[in-house]
PDB file of N, CA, C and O in Angstrom:
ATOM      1  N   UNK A   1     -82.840  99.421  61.989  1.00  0.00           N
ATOM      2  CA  UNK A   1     -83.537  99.220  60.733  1.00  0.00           C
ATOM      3  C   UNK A   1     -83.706  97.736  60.430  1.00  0.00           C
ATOM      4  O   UNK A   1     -84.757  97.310  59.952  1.00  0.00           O
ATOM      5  N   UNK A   2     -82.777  97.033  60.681  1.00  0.00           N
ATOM      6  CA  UNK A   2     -83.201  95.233  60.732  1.00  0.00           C
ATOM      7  C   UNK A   2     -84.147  94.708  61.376  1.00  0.00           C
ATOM      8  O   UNK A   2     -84.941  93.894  60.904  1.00  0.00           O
ATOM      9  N   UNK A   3     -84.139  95.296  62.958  1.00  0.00           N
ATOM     10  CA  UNK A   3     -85.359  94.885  62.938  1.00  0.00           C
ATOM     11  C   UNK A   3     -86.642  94.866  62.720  1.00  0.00           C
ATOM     12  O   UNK A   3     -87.454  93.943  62.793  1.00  0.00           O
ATOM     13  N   UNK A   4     -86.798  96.388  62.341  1.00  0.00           N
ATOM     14  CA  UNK A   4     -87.863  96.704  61.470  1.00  0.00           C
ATOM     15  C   UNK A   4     -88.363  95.792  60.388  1.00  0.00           C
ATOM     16  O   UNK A   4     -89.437  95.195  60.315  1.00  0.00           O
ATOM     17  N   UNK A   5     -87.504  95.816  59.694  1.00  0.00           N
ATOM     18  CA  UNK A   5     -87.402  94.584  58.237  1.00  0.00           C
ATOM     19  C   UNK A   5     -88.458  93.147  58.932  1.00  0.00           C
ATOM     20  O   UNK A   5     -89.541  92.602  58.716  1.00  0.00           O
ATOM     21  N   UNK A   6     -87.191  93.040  59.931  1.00  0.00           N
ATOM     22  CA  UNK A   6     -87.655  91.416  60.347  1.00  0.00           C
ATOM     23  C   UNK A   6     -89.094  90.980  60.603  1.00  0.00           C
ATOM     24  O   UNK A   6     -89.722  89.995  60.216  1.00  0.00           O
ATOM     25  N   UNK A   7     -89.577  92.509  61.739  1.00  0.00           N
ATOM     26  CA  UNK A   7     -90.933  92.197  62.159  1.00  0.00           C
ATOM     27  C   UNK A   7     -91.717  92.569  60.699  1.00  0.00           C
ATOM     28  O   UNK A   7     -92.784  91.955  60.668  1.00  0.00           O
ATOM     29  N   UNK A   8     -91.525  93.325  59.577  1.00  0.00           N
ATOM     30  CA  UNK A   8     -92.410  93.600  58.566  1.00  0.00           C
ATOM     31  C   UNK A   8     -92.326  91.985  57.373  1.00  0.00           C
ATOM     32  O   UNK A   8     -93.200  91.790  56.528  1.00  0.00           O
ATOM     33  N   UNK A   9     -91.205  91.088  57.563  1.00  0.00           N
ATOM     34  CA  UNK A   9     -90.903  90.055  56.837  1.00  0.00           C
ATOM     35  C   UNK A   9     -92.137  88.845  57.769  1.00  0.00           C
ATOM     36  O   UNK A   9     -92.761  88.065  57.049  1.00  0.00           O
ATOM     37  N   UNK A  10     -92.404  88.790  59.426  1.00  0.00           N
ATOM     38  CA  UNK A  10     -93.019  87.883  59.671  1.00  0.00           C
ATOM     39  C   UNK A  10     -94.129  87.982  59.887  1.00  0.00           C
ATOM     40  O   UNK A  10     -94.905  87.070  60.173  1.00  0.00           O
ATOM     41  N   UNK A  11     -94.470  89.692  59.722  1.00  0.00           N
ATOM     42  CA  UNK A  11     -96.043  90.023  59.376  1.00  0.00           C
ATOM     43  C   UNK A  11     -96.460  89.735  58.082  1.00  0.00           C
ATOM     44  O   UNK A  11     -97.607  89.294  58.014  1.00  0.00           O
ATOM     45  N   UNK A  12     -95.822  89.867  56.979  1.00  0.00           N
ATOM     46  CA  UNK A  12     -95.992  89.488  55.378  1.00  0.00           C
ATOM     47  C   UNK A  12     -96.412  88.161  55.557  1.00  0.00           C
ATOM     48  O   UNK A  12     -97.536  87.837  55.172  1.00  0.00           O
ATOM     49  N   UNK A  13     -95.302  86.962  56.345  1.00  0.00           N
ATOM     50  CA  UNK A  13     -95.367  85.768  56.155  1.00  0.00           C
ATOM     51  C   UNK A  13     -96.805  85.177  56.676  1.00  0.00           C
ATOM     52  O   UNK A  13     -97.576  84.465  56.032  1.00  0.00           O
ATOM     53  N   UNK A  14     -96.985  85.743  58.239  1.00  0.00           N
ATOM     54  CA  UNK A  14     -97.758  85.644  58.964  1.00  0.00           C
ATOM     55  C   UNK A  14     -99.330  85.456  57.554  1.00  0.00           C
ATOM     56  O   UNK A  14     -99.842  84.485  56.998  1.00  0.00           O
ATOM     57  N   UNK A  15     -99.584  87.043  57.498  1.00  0.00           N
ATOM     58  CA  UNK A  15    -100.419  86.936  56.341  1.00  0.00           C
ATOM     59  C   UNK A  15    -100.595  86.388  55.267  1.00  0.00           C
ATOM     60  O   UNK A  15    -101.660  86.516  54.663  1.00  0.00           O
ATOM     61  N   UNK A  16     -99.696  85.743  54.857  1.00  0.00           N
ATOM     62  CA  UNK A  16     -99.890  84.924  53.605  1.00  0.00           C
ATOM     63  C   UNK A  16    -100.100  83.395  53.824  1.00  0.00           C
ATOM     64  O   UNK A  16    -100.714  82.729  52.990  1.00  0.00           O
ATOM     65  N   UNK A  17     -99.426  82.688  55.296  1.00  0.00           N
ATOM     66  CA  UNK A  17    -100.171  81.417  55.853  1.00  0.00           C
ATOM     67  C   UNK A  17    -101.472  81.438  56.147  1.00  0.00           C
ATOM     68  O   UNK A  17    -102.211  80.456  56.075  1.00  0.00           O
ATOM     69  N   UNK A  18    -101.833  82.662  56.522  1.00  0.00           N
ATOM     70  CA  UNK A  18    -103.570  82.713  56.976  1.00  0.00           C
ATOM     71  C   UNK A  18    -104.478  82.769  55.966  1.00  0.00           C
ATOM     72  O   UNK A  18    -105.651  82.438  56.142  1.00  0.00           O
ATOM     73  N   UNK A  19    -103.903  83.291  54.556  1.00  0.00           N
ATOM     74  CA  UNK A  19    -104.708  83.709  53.453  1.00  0.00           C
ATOM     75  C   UNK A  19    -104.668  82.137  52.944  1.00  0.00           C
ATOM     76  O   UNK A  19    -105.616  81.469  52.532  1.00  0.00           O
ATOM     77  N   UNK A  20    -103.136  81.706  53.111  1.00  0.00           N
ATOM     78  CA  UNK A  20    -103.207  80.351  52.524  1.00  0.00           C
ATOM     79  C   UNK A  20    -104.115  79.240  53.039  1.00  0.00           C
ATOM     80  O   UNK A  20    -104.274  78.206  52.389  1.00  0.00           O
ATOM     81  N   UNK A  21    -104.641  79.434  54.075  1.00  0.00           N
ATOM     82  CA  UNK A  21    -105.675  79.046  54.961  1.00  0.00           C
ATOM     83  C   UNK A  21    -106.777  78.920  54.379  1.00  0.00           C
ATOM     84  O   UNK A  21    -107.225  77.930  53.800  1.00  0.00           O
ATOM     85  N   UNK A  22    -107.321  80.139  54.557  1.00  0.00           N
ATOM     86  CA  UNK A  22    -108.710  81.087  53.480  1.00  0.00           C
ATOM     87  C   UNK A  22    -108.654  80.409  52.352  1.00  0.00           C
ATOM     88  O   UNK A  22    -109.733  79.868  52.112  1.00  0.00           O
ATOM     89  N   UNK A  23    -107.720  80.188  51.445  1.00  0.00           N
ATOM     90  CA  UNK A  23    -107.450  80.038  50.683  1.00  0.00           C
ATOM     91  C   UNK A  23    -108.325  78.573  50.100  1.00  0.00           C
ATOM     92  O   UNK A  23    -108.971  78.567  49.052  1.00  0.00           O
ATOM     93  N   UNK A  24    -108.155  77.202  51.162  1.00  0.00           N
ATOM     94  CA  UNK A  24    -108.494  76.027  50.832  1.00  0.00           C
ATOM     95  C   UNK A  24    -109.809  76.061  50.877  1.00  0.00           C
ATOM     96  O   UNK A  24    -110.388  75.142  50.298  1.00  0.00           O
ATOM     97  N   UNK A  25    -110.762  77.271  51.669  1.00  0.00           N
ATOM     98  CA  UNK A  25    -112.138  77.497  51.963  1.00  0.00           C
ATOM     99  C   UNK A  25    -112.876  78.270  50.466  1.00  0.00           C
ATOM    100  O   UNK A  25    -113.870  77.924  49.828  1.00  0.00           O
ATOM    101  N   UNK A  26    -112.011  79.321  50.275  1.00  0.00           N
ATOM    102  CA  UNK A  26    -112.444  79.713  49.531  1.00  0.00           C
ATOM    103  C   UNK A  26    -111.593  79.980  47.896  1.00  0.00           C
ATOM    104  O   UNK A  26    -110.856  80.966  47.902  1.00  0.00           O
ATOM    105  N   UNK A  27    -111.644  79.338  46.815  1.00  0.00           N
ATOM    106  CA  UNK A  27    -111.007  79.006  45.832  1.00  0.00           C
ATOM    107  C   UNK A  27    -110.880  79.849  44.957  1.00  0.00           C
ATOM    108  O   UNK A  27    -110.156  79.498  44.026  1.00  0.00           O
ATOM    109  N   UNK A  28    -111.505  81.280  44.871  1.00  0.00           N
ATOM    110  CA  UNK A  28    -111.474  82.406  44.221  1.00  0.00           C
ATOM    111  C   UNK A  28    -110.378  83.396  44.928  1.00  0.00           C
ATOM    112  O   UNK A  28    -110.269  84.509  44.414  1.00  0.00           O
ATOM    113  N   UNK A  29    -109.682  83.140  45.886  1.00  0.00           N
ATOM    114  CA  UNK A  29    -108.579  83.682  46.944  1.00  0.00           C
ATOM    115  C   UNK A  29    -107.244  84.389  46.321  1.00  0.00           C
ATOM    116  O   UNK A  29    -106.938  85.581  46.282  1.00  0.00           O
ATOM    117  N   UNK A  30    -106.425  83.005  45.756  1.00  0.00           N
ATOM    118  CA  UNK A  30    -105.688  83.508  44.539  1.00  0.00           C
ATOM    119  C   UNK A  30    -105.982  84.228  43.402  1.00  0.00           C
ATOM    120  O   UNK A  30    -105.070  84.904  42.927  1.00  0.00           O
ATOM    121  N   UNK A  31    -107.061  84.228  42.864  1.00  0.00           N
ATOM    122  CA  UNK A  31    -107.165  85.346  41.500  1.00  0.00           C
ATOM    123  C   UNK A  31    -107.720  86.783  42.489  1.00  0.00           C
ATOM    124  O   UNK A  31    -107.528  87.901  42.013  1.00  0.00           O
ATOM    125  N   UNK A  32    -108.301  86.661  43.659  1.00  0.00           N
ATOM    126  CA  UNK A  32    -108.301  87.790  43.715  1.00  0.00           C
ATOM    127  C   UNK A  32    -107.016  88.606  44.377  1.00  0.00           C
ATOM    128  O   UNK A  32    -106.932  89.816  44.166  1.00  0.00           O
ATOM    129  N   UNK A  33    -106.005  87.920  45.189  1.00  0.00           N
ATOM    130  CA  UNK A  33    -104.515  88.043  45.633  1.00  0.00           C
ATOM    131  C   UNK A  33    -103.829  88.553  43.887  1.00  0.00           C
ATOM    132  O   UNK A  33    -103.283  89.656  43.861  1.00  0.00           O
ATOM    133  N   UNK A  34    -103.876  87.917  42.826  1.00  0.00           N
ATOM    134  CA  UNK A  34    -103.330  87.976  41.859  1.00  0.00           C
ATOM    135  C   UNK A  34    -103.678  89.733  41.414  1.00  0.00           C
ATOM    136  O   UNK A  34    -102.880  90.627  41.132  1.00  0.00           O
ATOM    137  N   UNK A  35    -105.197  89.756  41.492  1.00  0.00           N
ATOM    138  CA  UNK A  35    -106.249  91.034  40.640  1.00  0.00           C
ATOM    139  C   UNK A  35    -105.023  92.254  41.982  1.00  0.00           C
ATOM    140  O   UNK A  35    -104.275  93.180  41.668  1.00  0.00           O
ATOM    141  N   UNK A  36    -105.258  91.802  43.084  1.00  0.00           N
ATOM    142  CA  UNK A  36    -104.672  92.780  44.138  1.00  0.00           C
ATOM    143  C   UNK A  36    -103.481  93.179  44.069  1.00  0.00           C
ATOM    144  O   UNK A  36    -103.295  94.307  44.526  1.00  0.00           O
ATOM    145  N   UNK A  37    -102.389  92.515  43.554  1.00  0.00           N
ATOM    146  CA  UNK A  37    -100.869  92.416  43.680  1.00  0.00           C
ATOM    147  C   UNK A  37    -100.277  92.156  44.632  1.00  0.00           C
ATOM    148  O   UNK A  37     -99.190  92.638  44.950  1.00  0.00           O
ATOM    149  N   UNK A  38    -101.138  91.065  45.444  1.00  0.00           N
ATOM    150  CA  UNK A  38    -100.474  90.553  46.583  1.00  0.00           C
ATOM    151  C   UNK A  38     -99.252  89.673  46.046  1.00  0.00           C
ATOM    152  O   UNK A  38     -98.062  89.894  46.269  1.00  0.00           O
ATOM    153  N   UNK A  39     -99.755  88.704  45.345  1.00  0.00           N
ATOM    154  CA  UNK A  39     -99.050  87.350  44.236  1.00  0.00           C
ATOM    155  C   UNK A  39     -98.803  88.102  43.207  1.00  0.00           C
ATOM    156  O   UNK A  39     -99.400  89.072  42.741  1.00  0.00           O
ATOM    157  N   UNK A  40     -97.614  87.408  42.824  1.00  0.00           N
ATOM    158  CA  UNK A  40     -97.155  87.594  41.106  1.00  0.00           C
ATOM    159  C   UNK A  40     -97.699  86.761  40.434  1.00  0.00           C
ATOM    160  O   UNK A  40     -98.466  86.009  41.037  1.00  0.00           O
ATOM    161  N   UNK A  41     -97.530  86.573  38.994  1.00  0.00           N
ATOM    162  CA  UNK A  41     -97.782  85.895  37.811  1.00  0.00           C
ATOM    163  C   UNK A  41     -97.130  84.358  38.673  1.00  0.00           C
ATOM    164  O   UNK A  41     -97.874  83.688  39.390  1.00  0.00           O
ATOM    165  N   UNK A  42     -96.030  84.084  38.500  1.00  0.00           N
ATOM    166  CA  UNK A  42     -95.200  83.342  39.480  1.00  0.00           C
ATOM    167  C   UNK A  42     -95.752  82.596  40.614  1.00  0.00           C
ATOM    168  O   UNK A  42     -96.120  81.436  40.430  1.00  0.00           O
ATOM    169  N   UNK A  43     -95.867  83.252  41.997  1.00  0.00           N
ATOM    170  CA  UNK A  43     -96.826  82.517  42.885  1.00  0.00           C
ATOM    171  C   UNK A  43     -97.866  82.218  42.313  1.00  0.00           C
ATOM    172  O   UNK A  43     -98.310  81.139  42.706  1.00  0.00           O
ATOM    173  N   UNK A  44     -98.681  82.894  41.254  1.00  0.00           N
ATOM    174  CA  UNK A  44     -99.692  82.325  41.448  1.00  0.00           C
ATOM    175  C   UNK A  44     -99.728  80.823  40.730  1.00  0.00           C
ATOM    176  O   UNK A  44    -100.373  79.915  41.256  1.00  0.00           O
ATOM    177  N   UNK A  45     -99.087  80.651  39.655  1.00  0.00           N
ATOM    178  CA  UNK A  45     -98.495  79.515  39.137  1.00  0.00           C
ATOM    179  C   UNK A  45     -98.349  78.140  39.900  1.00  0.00           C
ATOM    180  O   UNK A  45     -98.741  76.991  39.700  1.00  0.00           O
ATOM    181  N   UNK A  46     -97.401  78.964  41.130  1.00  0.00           N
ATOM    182  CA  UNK A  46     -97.059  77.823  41.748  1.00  0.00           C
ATOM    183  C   UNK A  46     -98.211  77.483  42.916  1.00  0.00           C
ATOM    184  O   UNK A  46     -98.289  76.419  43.531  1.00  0.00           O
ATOM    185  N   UNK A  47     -98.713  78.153  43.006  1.00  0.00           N
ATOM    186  CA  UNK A  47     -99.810  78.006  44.355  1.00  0.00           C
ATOM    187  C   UNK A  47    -101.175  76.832  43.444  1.00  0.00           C
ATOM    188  O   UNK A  47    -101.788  75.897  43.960  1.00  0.00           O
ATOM    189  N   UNK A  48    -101.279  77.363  41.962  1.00  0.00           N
ATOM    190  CA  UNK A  48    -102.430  76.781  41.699  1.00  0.00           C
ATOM    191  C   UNK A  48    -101.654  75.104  41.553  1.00  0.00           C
ATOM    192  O   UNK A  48    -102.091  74.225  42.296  1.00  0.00           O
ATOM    193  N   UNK A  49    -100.720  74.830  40.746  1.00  0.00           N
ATOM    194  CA  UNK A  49     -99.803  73.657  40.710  1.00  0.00           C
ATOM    195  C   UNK A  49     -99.890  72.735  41.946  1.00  0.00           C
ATOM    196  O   UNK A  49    -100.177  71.538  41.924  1.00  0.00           O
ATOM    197  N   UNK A  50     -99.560  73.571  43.151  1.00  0.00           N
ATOM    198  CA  UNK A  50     -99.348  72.763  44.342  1.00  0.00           C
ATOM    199  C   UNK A  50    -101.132  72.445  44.887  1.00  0.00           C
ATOM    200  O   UNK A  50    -101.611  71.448  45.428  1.00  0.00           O
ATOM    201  N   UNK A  51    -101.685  73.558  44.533  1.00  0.00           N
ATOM    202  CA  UNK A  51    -103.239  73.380  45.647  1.00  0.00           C
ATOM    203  C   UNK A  51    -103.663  72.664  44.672  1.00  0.00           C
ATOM    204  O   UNK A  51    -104.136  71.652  45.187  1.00  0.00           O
ATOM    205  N   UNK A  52    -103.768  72.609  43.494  1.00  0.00           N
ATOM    206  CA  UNK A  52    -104.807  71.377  42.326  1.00  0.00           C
ATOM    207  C   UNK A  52    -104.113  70.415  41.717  1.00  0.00           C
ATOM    208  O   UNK A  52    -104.429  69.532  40.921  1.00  0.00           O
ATOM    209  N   UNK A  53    -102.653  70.879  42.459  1.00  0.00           N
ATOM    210  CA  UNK A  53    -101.789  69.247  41.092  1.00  0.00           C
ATOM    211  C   UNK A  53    -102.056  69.439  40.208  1.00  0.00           C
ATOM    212  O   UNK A  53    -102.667  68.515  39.671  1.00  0.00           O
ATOM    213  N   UNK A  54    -101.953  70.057  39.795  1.00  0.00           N
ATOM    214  CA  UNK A  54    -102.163  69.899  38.297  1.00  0.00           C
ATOM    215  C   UNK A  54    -100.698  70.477  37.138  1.00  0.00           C
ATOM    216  O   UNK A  54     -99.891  71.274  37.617  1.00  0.00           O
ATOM    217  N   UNK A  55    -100.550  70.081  35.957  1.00  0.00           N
ATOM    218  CA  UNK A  55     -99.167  70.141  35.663  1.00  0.00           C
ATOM    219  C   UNK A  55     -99.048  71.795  35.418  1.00  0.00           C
ATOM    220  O   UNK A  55    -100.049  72.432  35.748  1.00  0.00           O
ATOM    221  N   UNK A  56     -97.915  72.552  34.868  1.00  0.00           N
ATOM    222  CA  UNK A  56     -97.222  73.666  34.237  1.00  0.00           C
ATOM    223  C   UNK A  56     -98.520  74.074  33.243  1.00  0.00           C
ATOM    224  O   UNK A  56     -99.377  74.902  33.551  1.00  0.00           O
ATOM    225  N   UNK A  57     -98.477  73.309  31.979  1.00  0.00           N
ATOM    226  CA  UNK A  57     -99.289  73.548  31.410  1.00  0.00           C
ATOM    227  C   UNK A  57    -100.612  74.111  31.192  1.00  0.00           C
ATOM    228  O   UNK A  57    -101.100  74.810  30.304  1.00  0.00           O
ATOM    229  N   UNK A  58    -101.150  73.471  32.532  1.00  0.00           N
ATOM    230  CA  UNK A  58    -102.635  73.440  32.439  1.00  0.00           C
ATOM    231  C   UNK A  58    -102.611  74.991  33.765  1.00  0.00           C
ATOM    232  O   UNK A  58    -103.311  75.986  33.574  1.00  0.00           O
ATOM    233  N   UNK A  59    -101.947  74.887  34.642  1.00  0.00           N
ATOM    234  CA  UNK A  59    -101.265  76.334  35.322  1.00  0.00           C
ATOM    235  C   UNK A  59    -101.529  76.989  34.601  1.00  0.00           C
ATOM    236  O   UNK A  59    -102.731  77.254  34.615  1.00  0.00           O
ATOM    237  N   UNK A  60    -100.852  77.560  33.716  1.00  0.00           N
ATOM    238  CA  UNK A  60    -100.084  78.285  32.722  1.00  0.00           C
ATOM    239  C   UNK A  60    -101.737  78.615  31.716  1.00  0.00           C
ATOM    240  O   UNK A  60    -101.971  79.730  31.251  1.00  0.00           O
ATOM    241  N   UNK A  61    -102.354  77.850  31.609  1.00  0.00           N
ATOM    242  CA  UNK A  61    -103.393  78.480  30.643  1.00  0.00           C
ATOM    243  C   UNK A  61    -104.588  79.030  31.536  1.00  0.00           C
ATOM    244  O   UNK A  61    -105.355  79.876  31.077  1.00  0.00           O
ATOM    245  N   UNK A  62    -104.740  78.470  32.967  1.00  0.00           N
ATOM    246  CA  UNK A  62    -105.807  78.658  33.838  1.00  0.00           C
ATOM    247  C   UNK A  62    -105.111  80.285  33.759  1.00  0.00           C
ATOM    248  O   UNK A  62    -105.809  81.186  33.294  1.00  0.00           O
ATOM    249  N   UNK A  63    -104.044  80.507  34.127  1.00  0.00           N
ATOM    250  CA  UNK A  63    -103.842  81.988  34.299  1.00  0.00           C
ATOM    251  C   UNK A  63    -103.735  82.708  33.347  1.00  0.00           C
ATOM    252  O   UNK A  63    -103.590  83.905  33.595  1.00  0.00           O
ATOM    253  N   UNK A  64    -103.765  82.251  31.845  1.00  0.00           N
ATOM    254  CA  UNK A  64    -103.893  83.297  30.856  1.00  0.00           C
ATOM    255  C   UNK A  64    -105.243  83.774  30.694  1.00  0.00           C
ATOM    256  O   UNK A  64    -105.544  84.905  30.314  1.00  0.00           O
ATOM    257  N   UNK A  65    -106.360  82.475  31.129  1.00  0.00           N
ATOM    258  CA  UNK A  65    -107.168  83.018  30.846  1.00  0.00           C
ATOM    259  C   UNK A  65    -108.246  83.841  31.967  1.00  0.00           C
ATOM    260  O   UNK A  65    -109.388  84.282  31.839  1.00  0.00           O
ATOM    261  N   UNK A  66    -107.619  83.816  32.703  1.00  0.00           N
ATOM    262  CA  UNK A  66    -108.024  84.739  33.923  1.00  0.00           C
ATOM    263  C   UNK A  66    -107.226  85.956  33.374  1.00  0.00           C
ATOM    264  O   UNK A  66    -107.836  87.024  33.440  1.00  0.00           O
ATOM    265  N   UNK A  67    -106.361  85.981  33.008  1.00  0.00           N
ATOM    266  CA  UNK A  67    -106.102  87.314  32.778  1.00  0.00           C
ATOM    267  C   UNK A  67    -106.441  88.068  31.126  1.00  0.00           C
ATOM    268  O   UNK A  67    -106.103  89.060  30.481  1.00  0.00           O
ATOM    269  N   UNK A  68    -107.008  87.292  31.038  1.00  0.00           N
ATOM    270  CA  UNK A  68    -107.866  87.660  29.819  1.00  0.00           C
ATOM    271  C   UNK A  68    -109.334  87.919  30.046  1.00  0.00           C
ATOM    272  O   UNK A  68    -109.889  88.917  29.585  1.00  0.00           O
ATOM    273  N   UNK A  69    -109.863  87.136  30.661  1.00  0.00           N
ATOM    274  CA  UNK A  69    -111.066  87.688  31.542  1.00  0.00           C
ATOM    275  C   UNK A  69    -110.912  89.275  32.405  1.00  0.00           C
ATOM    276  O   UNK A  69    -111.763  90.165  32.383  1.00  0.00           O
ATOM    277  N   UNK A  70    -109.804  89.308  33.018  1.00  0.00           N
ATOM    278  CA  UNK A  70    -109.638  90.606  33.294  1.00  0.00           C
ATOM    279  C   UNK A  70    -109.795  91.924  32.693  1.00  0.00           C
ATOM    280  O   UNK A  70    -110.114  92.987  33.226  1.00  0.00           O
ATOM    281  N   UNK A  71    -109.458  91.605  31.255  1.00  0.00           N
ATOM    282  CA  UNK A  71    -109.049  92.909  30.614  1.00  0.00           C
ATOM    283  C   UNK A  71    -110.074  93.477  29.857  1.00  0.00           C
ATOM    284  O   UNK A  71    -110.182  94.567  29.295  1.00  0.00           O
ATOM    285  N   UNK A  72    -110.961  92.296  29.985  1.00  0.00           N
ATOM    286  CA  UNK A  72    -112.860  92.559  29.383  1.00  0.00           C
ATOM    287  C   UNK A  72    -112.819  93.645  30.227  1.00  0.00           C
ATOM    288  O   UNK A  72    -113.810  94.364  30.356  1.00  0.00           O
TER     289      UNK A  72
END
């Protein structure tokens, strides 16, 4: 059963470096990972922080209001 785990932990990982890839191409990647439940509230936080620099704050409202756009 571990190794099961292991190979399903470096297929997850696997996929999420490649998306993170995709990701710099295409900038709508994360909200749609987010809309999917690939990412949490959380990653996505930190993914937009690290890919735009940009502070907590300004994070933090880009994703409220995507998820307010959602619920239209």
């Amino acid at each position: 059963m571990g190794k099961s785990m292991d190979n399903l932990w470096k297929t997850m990982t696997n996929f999420l470096k490649k998306f993170l890839k995709k990701e710099k191409k295409d900038p709508i990647g994360l909200k749609k990972a987010l809309d999917l439940g690939l990412i949490s509230k959380e990653e996505f936080l930190r993914f937009t922080i690290i890919k735009k620099g940009v502070c907590l704050e300004k994070a933090k409202t880009e994703l409220k209001n995507f998820l307010k756009d959602q619920k239209k």
